[in-house]
RORO-901967 format. One record per atom (N, C-alpha, C, O): residue number from 1; chain; atom name; x, z, y. Coordinates in Angstrom, 3 decimals. Atoms other than C-alpha are relative to their C-alpha. Layout:
- pos,unit,site,px,pz,py
- NUM,A,CA,X,Z,Y $
...
//
This chain:
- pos,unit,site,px,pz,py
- 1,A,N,0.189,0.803,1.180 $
- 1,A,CA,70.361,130.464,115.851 $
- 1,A,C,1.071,-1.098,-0.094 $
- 1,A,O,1.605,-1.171,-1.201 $
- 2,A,N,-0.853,0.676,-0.038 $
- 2,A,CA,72.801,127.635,116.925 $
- 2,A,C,1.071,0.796,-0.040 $
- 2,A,O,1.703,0.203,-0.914 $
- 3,A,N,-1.187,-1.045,-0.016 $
- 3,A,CA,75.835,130.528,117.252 $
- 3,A,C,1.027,-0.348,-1.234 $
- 3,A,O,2.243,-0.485,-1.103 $
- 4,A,N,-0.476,0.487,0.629 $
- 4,A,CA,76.384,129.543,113.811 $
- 4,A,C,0.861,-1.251,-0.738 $
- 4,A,O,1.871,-1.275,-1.442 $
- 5,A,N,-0.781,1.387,-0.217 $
- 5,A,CA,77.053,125.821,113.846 $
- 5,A,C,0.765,-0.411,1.218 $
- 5,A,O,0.929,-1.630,1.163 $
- 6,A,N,-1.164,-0.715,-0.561 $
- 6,A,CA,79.390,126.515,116.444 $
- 6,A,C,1.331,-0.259,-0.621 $
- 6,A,O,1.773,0.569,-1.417 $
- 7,A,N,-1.390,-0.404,0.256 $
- 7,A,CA,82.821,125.535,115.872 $
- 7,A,C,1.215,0.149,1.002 $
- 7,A,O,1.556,-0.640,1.883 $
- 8,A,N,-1.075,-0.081,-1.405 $
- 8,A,CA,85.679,126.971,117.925 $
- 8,A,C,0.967,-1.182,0.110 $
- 8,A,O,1.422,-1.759,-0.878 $
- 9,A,N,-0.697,0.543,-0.410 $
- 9,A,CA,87.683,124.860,119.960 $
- 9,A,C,1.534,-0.067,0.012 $
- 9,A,O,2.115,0.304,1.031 $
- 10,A,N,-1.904,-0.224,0.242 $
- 10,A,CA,91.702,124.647,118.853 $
- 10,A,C,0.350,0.228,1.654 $
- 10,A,O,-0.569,-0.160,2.375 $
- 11,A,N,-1.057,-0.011,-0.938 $
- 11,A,CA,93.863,125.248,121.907 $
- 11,A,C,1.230,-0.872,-0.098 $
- 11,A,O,2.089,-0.693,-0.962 $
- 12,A,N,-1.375,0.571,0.250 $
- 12,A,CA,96.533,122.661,122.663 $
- 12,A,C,1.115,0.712,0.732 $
- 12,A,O,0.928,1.099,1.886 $
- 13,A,N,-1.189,-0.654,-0.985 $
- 13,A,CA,99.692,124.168,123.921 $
- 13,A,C,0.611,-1.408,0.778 $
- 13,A,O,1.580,-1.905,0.205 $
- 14,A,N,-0.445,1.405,-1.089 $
- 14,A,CA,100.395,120.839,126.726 $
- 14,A,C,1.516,0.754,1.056 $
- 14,A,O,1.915,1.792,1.584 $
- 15,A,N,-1.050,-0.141,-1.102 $
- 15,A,CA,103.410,119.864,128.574 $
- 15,A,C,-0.157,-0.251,1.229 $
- 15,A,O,-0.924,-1.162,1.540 $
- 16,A,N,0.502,-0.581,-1.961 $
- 16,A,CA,103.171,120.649,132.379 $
- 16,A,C,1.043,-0.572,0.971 $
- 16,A,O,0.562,-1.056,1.995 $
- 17,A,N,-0.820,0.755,-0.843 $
- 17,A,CA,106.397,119.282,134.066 $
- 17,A,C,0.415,-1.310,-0.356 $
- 17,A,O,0.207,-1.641,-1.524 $
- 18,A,N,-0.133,0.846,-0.124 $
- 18,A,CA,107.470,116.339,134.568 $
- 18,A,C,1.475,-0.246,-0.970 $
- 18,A,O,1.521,-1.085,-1.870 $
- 19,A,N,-1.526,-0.235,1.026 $
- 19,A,CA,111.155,116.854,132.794 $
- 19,A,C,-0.453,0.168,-1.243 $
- 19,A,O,0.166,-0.322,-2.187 $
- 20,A,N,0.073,0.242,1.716 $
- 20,A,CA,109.438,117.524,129.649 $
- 20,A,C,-0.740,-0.920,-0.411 $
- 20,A,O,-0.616,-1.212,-1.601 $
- 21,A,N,0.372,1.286,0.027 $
- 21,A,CA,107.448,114.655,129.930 $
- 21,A,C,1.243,-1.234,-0.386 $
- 21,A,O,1.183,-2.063,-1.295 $
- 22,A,N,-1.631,0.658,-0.014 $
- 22,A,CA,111.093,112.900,130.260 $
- 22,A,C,0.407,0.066,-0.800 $
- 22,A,O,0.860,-1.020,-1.162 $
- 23,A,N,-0.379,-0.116,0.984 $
- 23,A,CA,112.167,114.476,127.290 $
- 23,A,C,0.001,-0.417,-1.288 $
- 23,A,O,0.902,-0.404,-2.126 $
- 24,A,N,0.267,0.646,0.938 $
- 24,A,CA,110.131,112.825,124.979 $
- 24,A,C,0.535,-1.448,0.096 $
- 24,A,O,1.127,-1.668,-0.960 $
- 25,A,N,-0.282,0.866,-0.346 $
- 25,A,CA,110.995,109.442,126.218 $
- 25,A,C,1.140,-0.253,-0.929 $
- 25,A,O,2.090,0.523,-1.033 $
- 26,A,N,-1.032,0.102,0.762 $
- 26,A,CA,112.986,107.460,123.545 $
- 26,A,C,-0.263,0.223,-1.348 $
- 26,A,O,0.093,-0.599,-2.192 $
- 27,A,N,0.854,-0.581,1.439 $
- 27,A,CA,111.213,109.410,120.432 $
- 27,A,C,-0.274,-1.160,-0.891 $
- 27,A,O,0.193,-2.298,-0.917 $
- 28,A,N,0.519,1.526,0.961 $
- 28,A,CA,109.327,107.476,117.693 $
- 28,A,C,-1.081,0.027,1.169 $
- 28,A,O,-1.204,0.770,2.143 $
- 29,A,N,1.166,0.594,-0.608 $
- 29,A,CA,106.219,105.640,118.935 $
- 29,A,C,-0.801,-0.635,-1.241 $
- 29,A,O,-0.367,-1.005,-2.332 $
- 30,A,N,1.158,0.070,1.006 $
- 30,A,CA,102.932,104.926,117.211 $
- 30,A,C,-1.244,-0.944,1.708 $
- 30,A,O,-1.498,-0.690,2.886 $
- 31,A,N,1.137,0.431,-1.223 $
- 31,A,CA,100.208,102.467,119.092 $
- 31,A,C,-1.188,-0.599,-0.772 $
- 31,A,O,-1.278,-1.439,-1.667 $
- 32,A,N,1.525,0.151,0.244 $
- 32,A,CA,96.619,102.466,118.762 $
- 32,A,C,-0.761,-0.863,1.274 $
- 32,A,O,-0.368,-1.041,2.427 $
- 33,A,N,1.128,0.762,-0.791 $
- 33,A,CA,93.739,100.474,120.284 $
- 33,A,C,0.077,0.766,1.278 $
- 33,A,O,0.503,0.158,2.260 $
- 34,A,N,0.646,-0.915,-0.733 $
- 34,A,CA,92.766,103.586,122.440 $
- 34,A,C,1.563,0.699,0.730 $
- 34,A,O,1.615,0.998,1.922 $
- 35,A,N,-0.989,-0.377,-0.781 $
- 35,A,CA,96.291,104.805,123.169 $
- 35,A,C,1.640,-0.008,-0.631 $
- 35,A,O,1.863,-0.521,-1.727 $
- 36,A,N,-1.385,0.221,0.526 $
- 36,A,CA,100.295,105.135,122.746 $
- 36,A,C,0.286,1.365,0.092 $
- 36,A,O,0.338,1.993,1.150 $
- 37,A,N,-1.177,-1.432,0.107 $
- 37,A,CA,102.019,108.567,121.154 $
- 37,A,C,1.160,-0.613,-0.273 $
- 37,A,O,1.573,-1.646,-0.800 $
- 38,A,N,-1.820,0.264,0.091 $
- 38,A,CA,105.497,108.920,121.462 $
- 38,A,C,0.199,1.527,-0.340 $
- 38,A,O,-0.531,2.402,0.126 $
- 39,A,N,-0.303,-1.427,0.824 $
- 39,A,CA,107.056,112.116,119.441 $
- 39,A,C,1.615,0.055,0.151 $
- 39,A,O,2.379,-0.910,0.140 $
- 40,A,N,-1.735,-0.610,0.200 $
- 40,A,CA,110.671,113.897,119.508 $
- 40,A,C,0.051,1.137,-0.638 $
- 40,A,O,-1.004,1.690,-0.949 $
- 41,A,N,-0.176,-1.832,0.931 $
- 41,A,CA,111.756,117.260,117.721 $
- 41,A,C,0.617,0.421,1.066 $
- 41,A,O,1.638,0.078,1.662 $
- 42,A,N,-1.631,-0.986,-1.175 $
- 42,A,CA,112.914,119.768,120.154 $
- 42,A,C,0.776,0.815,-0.714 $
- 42,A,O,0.426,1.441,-1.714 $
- 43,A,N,-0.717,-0.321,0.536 $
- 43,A,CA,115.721,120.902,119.534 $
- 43,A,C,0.129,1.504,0.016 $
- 43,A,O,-0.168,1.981,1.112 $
- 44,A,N,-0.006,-1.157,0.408 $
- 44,A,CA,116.255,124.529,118.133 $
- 44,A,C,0.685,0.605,1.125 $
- 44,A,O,1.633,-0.024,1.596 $
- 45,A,N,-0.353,-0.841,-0.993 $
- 45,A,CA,116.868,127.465,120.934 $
- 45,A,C,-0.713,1.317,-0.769 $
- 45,A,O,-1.666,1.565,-1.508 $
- 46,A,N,0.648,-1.554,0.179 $
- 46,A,CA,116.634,131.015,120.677 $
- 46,A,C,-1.272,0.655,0.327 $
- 46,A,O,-1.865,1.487,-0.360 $
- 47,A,N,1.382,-0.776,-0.529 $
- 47,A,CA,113.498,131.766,123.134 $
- 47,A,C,-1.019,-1.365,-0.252 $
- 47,A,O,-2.174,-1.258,0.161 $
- 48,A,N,0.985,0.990,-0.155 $
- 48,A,CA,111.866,128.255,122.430 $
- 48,A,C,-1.743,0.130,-0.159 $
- 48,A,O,-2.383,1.165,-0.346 $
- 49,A,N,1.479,-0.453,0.114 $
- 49,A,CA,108.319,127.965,122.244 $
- 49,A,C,-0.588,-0.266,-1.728 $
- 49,A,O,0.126,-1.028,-2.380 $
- 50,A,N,0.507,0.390,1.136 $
- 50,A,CA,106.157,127.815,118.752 $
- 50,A,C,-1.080,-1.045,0.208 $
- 50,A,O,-1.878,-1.071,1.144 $
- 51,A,N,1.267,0.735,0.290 $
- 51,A,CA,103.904,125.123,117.600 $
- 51,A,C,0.117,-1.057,0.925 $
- 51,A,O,0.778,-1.017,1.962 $
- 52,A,N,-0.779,1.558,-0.681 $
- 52,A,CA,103.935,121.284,118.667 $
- 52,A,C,-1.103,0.228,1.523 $
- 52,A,O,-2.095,0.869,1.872 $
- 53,A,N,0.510,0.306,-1.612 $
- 53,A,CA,103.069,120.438,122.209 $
- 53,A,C,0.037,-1.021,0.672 $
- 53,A,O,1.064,-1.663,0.892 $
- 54,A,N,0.602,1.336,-0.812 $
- 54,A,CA,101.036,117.723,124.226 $
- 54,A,C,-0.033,-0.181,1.421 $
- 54,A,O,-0.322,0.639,2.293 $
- 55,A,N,-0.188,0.675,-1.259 $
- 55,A,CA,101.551,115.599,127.012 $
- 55,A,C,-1.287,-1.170,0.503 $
- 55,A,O,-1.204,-2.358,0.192 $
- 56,A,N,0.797,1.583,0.182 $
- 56,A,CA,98.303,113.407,128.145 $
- 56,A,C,0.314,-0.493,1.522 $
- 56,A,O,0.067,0.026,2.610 $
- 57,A,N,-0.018,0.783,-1.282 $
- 57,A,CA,99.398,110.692,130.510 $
- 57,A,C,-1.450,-1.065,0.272 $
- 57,A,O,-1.947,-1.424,-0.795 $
- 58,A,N,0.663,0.537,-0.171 $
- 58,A,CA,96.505,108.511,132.317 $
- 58,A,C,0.021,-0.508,1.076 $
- 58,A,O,-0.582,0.069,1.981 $
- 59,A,N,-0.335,0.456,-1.481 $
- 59,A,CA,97.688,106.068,135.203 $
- 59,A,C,-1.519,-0.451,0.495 $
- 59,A,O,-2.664,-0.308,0.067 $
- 60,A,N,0.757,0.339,-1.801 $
- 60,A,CA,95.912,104.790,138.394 $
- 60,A,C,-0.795,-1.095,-0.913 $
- 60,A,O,-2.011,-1.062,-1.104 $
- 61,A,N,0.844,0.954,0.661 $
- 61,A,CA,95.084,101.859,136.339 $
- 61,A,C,-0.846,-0.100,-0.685 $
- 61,A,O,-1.311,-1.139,-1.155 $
- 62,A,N,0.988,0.141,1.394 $
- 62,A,CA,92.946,102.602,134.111 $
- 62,A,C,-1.521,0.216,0.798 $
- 62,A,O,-2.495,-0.482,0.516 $
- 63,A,N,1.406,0.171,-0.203 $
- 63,A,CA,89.989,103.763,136.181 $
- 63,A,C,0.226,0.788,1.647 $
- 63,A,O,1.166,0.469,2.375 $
- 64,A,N,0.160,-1.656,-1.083 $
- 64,A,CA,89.318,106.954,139.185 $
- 64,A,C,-0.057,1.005,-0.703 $
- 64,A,O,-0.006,1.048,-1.932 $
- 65,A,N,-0.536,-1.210,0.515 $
- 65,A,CA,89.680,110.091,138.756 $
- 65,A,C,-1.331,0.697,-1.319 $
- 65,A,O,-1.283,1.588,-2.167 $
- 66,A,N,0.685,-0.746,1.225 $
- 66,A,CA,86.674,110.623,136.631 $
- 66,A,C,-0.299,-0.427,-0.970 $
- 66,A,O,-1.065,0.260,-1.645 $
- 67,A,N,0.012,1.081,0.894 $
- 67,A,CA,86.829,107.728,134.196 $
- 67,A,C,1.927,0.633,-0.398 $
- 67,A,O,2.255,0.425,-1.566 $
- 68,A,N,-0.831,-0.750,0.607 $
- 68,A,CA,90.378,109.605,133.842 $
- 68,A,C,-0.146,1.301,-0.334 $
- 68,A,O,0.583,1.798,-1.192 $
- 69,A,N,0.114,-1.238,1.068 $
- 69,A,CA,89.289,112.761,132.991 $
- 69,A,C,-1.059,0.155,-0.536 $
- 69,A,O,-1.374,1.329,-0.729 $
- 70,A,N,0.758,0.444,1.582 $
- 70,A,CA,86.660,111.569,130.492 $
- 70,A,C,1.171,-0.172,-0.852 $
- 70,A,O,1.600,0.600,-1.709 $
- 71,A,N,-1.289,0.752,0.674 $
- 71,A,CA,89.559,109.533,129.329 $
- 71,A,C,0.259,1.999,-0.571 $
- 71,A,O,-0.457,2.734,-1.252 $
- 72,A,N,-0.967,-0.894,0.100 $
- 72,A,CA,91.768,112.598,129.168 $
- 72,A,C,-0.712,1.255,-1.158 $
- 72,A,O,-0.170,1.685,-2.177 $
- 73,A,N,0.260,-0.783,1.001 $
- 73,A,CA,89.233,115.069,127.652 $
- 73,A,C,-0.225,-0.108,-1.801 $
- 73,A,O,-0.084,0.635,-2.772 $
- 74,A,N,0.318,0.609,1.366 $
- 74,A,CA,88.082,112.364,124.879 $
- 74,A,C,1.198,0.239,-1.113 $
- 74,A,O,1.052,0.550,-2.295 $
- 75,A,N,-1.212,-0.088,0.303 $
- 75,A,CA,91.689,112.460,124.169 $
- 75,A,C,0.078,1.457,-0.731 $
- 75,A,O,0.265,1.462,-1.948 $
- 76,A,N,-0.828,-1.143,0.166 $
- 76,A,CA,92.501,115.909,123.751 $
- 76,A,C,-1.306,0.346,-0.492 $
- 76,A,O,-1.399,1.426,0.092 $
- 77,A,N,0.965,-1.190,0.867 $
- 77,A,CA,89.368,117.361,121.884 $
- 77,A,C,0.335,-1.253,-1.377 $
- 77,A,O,0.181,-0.592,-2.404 $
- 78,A,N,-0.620,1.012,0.966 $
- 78,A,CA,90.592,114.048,119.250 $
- 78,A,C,1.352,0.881,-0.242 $
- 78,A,O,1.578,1.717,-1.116 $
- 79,A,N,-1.459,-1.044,0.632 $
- 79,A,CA,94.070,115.593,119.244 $
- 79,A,C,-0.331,1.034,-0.332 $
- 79,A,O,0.301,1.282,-1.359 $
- 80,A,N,0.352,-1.351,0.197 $
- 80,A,CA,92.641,118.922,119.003 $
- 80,A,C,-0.577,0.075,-1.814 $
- 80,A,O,-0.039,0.750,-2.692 $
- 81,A,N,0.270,-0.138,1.040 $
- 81,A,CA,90.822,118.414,116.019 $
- 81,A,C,0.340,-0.459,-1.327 $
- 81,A,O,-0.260,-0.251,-2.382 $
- 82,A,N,-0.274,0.664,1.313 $
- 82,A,CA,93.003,116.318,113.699 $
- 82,A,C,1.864,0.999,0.334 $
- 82,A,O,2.753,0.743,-0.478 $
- 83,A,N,-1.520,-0.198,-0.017 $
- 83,A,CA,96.675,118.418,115.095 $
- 83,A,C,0.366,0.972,-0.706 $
- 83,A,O,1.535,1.252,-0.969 $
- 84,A,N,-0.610,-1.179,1.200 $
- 84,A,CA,96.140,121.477,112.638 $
- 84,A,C,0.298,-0.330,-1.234 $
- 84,A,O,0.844,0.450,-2.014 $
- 85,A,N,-0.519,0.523,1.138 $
- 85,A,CA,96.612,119.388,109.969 $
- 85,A,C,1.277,-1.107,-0.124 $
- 85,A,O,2.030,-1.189,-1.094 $
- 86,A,N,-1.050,0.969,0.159 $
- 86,A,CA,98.996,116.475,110.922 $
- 86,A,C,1.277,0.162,1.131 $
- 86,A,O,2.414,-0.305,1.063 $
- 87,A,N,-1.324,-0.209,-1.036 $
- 87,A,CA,101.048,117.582,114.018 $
- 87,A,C,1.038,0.840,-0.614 $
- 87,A,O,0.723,1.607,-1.524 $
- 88,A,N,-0.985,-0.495,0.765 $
- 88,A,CA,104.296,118.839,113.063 $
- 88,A,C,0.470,1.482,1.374 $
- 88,A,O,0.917,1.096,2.454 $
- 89,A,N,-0.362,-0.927,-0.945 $
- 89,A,CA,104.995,122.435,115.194 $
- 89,A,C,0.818,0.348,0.146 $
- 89,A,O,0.849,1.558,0.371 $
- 90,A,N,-1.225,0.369,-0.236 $
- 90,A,CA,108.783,121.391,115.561 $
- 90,A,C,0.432,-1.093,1.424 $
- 90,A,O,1.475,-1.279,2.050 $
- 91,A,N,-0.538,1.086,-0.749 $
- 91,A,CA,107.924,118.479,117.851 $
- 91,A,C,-0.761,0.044,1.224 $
- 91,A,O,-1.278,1.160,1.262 $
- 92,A,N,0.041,0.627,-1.305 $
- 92,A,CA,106.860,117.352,121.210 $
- 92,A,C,-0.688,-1.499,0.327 $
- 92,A,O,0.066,-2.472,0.362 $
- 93,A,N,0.570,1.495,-0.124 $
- 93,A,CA,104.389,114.208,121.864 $
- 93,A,C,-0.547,-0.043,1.330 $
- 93,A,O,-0.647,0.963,2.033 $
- 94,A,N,0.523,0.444,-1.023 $
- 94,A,CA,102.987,112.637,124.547 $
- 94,A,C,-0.528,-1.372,-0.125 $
- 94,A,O,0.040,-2.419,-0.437 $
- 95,A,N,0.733,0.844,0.374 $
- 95,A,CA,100.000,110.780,124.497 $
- 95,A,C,-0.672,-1.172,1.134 $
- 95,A,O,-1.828,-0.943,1.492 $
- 96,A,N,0.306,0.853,-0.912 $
- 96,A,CA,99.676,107.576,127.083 $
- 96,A,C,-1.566,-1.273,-0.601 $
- 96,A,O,-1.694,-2.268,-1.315 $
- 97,A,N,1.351,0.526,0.020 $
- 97,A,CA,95.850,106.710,127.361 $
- 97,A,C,-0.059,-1.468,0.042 $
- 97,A,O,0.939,-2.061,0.449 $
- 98,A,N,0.174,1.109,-0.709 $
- 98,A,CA,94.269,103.270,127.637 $
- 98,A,C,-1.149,-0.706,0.074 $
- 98,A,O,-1.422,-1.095,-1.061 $
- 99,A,N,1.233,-0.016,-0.407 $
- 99,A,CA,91.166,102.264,128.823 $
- 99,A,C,-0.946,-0.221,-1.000 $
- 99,A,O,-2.040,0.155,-0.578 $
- 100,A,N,0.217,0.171,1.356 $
- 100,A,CA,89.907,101.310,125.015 $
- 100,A,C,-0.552,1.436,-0.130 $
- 100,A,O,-1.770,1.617,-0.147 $
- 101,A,N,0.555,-1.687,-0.197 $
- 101,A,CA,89.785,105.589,124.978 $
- 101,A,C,-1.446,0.333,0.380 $
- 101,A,O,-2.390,0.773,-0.277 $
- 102,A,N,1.827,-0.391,-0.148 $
- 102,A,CA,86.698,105.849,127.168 $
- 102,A,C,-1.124,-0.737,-0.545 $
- 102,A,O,-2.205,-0.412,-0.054 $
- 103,A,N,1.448,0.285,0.026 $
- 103,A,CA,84.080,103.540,125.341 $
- 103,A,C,0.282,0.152,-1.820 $
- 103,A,O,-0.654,0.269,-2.611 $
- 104,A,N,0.095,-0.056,1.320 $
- 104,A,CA,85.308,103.725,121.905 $
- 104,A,C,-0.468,1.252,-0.803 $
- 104,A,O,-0.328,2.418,-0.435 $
- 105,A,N,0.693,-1.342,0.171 $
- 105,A,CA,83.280,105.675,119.195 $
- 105,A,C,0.920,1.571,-0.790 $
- 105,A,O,1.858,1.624,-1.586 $
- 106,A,N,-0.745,-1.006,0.284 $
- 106,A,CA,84.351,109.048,118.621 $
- 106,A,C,0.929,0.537,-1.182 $
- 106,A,O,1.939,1.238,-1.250 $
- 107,A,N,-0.348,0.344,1.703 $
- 107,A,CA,84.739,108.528,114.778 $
- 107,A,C,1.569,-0.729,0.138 $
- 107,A,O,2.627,-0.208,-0.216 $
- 108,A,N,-1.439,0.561,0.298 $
- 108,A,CA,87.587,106.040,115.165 $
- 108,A,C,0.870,0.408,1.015 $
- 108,A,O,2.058,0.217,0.754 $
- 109,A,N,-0.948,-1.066,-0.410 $
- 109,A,CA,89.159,108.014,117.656 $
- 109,A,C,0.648,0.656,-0.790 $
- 109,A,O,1.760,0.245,-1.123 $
- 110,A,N,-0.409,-1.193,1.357 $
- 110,A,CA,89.728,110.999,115.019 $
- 110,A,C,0.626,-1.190,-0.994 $
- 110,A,O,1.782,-0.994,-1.369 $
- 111,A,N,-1.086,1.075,0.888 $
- 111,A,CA,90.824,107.611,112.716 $
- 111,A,C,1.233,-0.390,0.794 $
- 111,A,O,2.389,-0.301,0.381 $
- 112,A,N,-1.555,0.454,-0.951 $
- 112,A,CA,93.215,106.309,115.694 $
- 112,A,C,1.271,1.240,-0.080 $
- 112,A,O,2.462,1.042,-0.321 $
- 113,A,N,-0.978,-1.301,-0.098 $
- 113,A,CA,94.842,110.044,115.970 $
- 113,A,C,0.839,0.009,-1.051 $
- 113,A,O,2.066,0.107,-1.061 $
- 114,A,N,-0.777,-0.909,1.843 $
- 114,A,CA,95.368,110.805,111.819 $
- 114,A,C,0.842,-1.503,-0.131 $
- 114,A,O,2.041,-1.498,-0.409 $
- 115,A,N,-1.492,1.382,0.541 $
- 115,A,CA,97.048,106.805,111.345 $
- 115,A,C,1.049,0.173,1.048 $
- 115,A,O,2.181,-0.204,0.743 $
- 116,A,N,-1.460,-0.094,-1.079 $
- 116,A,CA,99.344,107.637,114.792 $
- 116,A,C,0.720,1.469,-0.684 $
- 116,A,O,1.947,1.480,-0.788 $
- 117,A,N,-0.725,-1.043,0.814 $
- 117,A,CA,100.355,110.816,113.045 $
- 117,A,C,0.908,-0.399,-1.364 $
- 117,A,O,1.986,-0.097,-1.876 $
- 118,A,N,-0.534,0.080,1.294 $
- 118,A,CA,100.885,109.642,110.194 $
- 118,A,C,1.163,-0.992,0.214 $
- 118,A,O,2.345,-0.683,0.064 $
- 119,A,N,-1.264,0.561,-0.517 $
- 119,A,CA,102.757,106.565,111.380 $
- 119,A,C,1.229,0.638,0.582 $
- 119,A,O,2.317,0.122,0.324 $
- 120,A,N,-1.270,-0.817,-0.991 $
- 120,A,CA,105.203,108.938,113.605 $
- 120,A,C,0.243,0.687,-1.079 $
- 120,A,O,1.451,0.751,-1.306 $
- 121,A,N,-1.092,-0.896,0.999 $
- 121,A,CA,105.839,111.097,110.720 $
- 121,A,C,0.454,-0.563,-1.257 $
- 121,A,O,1.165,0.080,-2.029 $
- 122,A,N,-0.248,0.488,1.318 $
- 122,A,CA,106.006,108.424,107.834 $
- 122,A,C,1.480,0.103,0.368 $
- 122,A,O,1.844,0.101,1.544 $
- 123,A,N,-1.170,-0.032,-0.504 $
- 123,A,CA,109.924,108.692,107.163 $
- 123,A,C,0.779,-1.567,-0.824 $
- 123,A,O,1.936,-1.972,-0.945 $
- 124,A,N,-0.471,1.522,0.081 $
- 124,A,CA,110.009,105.166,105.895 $
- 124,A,C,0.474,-0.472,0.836 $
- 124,A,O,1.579,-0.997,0.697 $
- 125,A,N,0.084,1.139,-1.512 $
- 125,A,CA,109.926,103.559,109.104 $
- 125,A,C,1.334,0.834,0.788 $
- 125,A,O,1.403,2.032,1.063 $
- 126,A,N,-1.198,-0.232,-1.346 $
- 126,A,CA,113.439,103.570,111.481 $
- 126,A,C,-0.661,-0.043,1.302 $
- 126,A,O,-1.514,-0.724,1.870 $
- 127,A,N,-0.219,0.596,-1.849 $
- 127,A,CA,113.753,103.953,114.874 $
- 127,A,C,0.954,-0.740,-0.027 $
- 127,A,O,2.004,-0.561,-0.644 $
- 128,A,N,-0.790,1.149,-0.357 $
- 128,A,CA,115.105,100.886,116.091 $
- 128,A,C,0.957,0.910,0.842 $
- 128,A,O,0.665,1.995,1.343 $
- 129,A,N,-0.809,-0.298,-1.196 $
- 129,A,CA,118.399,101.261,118.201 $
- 129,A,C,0.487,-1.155,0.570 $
- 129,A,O,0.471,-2.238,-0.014 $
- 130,A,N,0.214,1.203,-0.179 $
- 130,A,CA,119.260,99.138,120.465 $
- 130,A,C,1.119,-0.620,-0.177 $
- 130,A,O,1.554,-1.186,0.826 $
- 131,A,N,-1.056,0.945,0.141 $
- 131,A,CA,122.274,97.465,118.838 $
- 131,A,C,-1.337,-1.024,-0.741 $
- 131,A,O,-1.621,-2.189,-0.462 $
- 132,A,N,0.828,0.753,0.333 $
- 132,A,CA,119.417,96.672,116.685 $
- 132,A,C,-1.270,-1.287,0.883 $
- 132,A,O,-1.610,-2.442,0.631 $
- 133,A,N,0.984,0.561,-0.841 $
- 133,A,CA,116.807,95.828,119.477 $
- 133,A,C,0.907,-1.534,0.353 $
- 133,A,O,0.448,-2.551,-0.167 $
- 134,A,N,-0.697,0.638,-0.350 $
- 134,A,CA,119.795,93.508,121.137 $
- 134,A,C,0.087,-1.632,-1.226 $
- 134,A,O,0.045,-2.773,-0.767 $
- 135,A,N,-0.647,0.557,1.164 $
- 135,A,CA,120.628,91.572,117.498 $
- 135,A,C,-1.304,-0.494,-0.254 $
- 135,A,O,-1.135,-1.350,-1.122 $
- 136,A,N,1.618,0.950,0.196 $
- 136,A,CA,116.716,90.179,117.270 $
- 136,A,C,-0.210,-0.608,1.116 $
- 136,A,O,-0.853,-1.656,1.061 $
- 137,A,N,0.242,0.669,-1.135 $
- 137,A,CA,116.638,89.281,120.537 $
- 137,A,C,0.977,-1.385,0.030 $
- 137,A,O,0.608,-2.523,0.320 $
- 138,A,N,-0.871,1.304,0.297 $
- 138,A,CA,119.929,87.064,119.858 $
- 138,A,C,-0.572,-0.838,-1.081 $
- 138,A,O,-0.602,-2.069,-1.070 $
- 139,A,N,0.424,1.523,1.244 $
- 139,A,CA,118.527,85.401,116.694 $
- 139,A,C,-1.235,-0.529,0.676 $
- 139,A,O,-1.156,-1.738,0.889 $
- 140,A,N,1.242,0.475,-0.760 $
- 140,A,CA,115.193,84.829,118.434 $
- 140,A,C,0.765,-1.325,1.141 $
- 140,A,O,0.640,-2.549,1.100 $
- 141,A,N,-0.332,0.909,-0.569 $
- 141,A,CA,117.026,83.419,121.031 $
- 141,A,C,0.605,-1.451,-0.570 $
- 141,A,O,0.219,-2.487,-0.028 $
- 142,A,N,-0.576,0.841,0.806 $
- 142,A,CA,119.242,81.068,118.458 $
- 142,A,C,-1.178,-1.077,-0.622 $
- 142,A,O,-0.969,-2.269,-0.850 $
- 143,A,N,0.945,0.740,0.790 $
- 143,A,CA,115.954,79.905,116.851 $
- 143,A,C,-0.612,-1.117,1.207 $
- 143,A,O,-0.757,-2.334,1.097 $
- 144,A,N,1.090,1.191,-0.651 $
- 144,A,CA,114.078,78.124,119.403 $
- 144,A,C,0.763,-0.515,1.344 $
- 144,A,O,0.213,-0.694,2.431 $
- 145,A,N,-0.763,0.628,-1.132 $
- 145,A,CA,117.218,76.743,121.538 $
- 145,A,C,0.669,-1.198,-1.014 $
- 145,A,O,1.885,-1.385,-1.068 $
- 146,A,N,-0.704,0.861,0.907 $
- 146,A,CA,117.528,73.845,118.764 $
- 146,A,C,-0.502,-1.228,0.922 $
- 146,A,O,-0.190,-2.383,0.635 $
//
């Protein structure tokens, strides 16, 4: 009788080494209460893989090992269910947890995910570089050495 309300579970295709973890590094970035995505496009190859792919990081800090994989699953059934519509299956993210993740309710999770998507793919918004980063840090500095 329940069989019907039943909905299947997406599959994420996740990144597994540590080098492609690396890879993203640098990307855009998007930060929520609950956690920090960071996104890149991989770049076009002949045998590459299809469809975007996740990275969930969850350090030492945040809890033990099973307050991280709460963390980790809360995470990824959230990505799971908002990435067939907003992940882009060109790119590469990786999603760094933060302890906010395990008590917050599940609802604004699924809200935290679709505004970090959306933020990372609005194409308003620059990535800073850091001539830029450098050139705020000097006027900052200029301002409050009067």
């Amino acid at each position: 009788m329940l069989a019907h309300l039943e909905a299947p579970i997406p599959i994420l295709r996740t990144l597994k080494s540590r080098p492609e973890f690396l890879a993203i590094r640098g990307g855009r970035r998007s930060s929520t209460p609950a956690f920090l995505i960071e996104m890149k496009e991989r770049p076009e190859m002949p045998n590459s893989v299809e469809g975007a792919r996740f990275g969930f990081t969850i350090t030492k800090k945040i809890g033990n090992a099973v307050t991280r994989n709460r963390i980790r699953r809360r995470l990824k059934a959230a990505v799971a269910a908002t990435a067939g519509q907003h992940a882009r299956t060109t790119c590469d993210y990786v999603i760094v947890a933060r302890l906010a993740a395990l008590d917050r309710p599940f609802t604004l999770l699924l809200d935290d995910v679709t505004r970090a998507f959306t933020a990372l793919h609005d194409n308003a918004k620059r990535v800073r570089t850091d001539n830029a980063r450098s050139a705020s840090r000097r006027t900052g500095a200029l301002k409050g050495s009067t």
